[in-house]
N, C-alpha and C positions, 0 to 999 in steps of 0.2 A: 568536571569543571570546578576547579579549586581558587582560581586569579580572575582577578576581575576583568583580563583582558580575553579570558575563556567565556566569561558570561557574557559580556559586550557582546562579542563575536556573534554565540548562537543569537541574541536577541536580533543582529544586524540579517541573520537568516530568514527572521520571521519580517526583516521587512521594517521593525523597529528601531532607531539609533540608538545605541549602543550608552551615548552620551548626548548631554543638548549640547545645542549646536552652536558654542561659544563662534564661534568664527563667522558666525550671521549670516550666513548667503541668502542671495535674491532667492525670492520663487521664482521658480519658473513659472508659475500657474498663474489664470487669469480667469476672471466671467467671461463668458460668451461672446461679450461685446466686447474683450479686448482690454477693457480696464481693469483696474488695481483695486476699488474701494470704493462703497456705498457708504449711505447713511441710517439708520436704524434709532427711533425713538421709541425707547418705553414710554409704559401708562397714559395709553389711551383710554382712557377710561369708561368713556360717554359716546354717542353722536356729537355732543358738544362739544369734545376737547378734541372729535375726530377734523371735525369743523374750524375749531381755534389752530389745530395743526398746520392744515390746507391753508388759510388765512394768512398765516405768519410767513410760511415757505413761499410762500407768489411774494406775499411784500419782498424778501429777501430775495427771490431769483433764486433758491439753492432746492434741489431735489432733493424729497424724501422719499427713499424707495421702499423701506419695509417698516412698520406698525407692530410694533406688540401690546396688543390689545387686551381689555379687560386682566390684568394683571390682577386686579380685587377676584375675579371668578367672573365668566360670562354666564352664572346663573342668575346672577342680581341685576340681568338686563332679559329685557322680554323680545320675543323676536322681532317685531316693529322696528327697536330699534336696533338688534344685529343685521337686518335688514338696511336700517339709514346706512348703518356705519359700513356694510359693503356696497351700497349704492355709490355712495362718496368714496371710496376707495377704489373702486371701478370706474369712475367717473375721473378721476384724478390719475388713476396709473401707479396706484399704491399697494403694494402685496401686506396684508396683515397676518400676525401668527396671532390665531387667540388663545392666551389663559383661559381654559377649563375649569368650572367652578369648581368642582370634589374634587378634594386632595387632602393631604396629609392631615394638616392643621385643622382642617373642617371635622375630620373624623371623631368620633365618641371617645377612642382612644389618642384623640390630639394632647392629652395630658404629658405623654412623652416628650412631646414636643418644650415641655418647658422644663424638662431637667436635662443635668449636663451631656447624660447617658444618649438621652432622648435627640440631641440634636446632633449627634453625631449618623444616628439611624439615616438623615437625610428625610426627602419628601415626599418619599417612595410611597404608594399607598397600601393598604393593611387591607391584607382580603380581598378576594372572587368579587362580594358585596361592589365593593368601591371603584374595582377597575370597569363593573358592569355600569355605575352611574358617570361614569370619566366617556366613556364611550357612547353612551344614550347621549351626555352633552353633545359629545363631539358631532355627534347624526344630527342634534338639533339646531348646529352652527351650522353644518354645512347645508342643510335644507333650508338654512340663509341667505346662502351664496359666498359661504366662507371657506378657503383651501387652504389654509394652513393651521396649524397646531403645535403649540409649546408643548413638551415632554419631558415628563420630571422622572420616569420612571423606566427601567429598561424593560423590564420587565412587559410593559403595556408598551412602547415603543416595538415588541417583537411582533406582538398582535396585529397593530394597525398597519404594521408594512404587511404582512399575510392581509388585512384587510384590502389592503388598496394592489397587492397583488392580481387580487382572485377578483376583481370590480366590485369591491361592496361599498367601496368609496371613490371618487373620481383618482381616475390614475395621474390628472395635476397635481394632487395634495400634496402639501409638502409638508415633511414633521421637521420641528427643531430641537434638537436635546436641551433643555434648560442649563445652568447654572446650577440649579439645584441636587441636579444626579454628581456633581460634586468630581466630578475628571477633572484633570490635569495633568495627562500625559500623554505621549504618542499611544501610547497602551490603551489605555483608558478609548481614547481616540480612534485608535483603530476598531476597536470593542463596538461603540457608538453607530460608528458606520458601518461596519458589518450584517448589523440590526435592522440600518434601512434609514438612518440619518438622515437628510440631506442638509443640514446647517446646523453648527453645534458651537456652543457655548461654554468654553471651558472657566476655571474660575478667573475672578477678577486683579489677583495678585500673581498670573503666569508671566515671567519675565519673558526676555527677547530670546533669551539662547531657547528653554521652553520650547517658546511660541514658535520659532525656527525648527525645531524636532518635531512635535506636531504635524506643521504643514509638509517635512519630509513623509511621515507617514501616512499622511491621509489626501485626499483630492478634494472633500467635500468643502464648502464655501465656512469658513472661520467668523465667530462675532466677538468681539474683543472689547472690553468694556470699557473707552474713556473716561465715562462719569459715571460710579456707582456710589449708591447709599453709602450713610457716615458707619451706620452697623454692618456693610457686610464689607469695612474695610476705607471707604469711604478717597478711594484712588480718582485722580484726574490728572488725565495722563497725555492731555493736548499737545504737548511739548514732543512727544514718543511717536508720534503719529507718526511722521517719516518715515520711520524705522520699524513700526509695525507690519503697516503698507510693506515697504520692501522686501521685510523675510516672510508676513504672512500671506501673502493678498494669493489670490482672492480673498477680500475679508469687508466685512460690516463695521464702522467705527456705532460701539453701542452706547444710549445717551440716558443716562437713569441715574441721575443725583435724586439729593434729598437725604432725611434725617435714618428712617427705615420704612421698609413696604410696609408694615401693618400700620403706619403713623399716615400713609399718601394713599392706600389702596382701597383704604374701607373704602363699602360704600355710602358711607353718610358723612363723608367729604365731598365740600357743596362743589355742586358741578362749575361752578365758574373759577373756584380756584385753579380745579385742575386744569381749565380753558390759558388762563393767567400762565401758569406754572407750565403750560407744553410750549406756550411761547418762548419761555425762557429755554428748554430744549433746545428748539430750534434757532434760537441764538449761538448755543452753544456749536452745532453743527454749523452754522455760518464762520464761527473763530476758526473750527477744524479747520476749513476748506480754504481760511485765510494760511494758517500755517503750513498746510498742503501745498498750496499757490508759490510759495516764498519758500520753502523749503523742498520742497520734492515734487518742482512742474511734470518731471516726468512719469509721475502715477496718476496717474487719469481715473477722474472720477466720473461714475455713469453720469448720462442723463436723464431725464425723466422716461418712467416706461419701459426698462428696458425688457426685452422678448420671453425673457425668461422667467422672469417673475411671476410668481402663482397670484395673481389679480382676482378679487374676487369677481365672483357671475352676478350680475345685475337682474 
C-alpha cells in the first residue's frame, strides 16, 4: 500500500471512509421515534438548576430530552439530592447522563494537567486506585435511580459495558463517551462503539464532511455541540443546525456556552446562578428549533418522553 488510493481502499474494508464526506449525504439513520434531532443541556448542576431547567422548557413549550448533569463531579452532591434530581427527571421525561466526581484533574497527580505536555494526556484516569472510585461513584448514582453516565475514559468505558453486560448494573444504563476522550473520527468512532458506547461526543470543531464520515461509520446516536465554552474553542454554531441534522441525525444538538468548565462547574458557584444561567440554555435550544422550523421543517424533532431514553427510576 504505497498511494493513497491503496490506503483509502483497505480503510473502506474496515468499514471506515476512506475520505470525509465532502459531498454531505443524508443519513439515512434516525431515533426510534423516527425523528432527526434532540435537544441536550449541559450543567445541571444542582436540584436547583434541574428545577430552573423544567421551569423554563414548560414556559417555552420546547422538549428537553437529555441532562448532563453534575459536570462539577456528582461527589459534591449527597444522595438526597441525586435522588430530587432523578425524581424530577422521571417525573418530567428527562434522561440524565451524570458526571462522575473522580477524574483526571481531581487526582494527586492532576499537576499534569496544567502543563502543555499534561493536557494533551486527556482525562483519562491514572491508576486501578481511581477507575475503582469512578465506579463506586457510579454504583452510588445509580442506587439513585440514575441510568446514565458520561465517559471520559476507554479504558473504564470497556469495564462498565462488561458491567452492565453480566447484570451488575441495569442493562438500561446508557454510557456516553465525553468530549474529553478526544475522538474525532470515523476511527476513533468506530473504536468508542465497539467498547459499548451508546452516545458519543466527538470534539466541538468536527466539520460537516467529518461529521458526515462519522455517521457513515457508526449507528450509535451523535451529540454535536452548538454552544461550547470560550476555552474549549468557544463555536456557536446555530446557523449549521440544518445541515448537521441532515448528514448527522440521529443526533443531540449540545448546549454548554460560557467562559470555561472550571470558571461555571465549581461547586461554590451559587446555586441560583446556575438556575439563571440554564434558563439561558434553554433559550438557546428554543432559537435552535426556531432555525430548525424555518430551515429544515422536514427534520423532526422528538417530543417529550420519547421510549427510549434511559429515564431515571423514581
Amino acid at each position: 500500500m504505497s498511494t493513497l488510493k491503496e490506503i483509502r481502499d483497505f480503510m473502506e474494508t474496515m468499514g471506515i471512509p476512506g475520505r470525509d464526506l465532502w459531498e454531505l449525504p443524508d443519513s439515512p439513520m434516525t431515533f426510534p421515534d423516527g425523528t432527526h434531532w434532540r435537544v441536550e443541556i449541559s450543567g445541571v448542576e444542582r436540584a436547583s438548576t434541574m428545577e430552573a431547567m423544567i421551569d423554563e422548557a414548560r414556559k417555552r413549550d420546547i422538549p428537553v430530552h437529555r441532562a448532563i448533569a453534575t459536570v462539577g463531579g456528582s461527589t459534591f452532591l449527597d444522595t438526597a439530592e441525586l435522588r430530587a434530581m432523578a425524581q424530577m427527571a422521571h417525573d418530567e421525561g428527562i434522561e440524565i447522563i451524570m458526571a462522575i466526581g473522580h477524574r483526571k484533574a481531581w487526582d494527586v497527580g492532576s499537576k499534569e494537567m496544567s502543563t502543555w505536555e499534561g493536557g494533551m494526556w486527556g482525562a483519562r484516569l491514572r491508576g486501578s486506585d481511581n477507575v475503582s472510585y469512578w465506579l463506586a461513584d457510579m454504583m452510588r448514582n445509580i442506587e439513585a435511580g440514575i441510568r446514565g453516565f458520561l465517559v471520559y475514559d476507554e479504558g473504564v468505558l470497556s469495564i462498565v459495558n462488561q458491567m452492565r453486560e453480566q447484570g451488575l448494573v441495569p442493562k438500561e444504563t446508557v454510557f456516553k463517551c465525553s468530549v474529553f476522550a478526544g475522538h474525532c473520527s470515523p476511527a476513533g468512532a468506530r473504536v468508542i462503539e465497539s467498547l459499548g458506547a451508546d452516545t458519543f461526543n466527538p470534539s466541538s470543531d468536527v466539520s460537516l464532511p467529518i461529521l458526515a464520515a462519522i455517521r457513515k461509520a457508526v449507528g450509535m446516536t451523535l451529540d454535536v455541540y452548538v454552544a461550547i465554552v470560550d476555552s474549549m474553542g468557544g463555536e456557536y454554531r446555530v446557523m449549521e443546525t440544518p445541515e448537521i441534522a441532515r448528514v448527522a441525525s440521529p443526533c443531540y444538538f449540545k448546549i454548554e456556552p460560557g467562559k470555561s468548565e472550571p470558571d461555571i462547574y465549581k461547586p461554590w458557584v451559587e446555586e441560583s446562578w446556575h438556575a439563571g444561567f440554564v434558563r439561558e440554555k434553554v433559550k438557546m435550544a428554543d432559537i435552535i428549533r426556531e432555525v430548525m422550523t424555518r430551515h429544515a421543517p422536514q427534520l423532526v424533532l422528538s417530543g417529550k418522553r420519547p421510549a427510549d431514553l434511559a429515564i431515571p427510576v423514581a
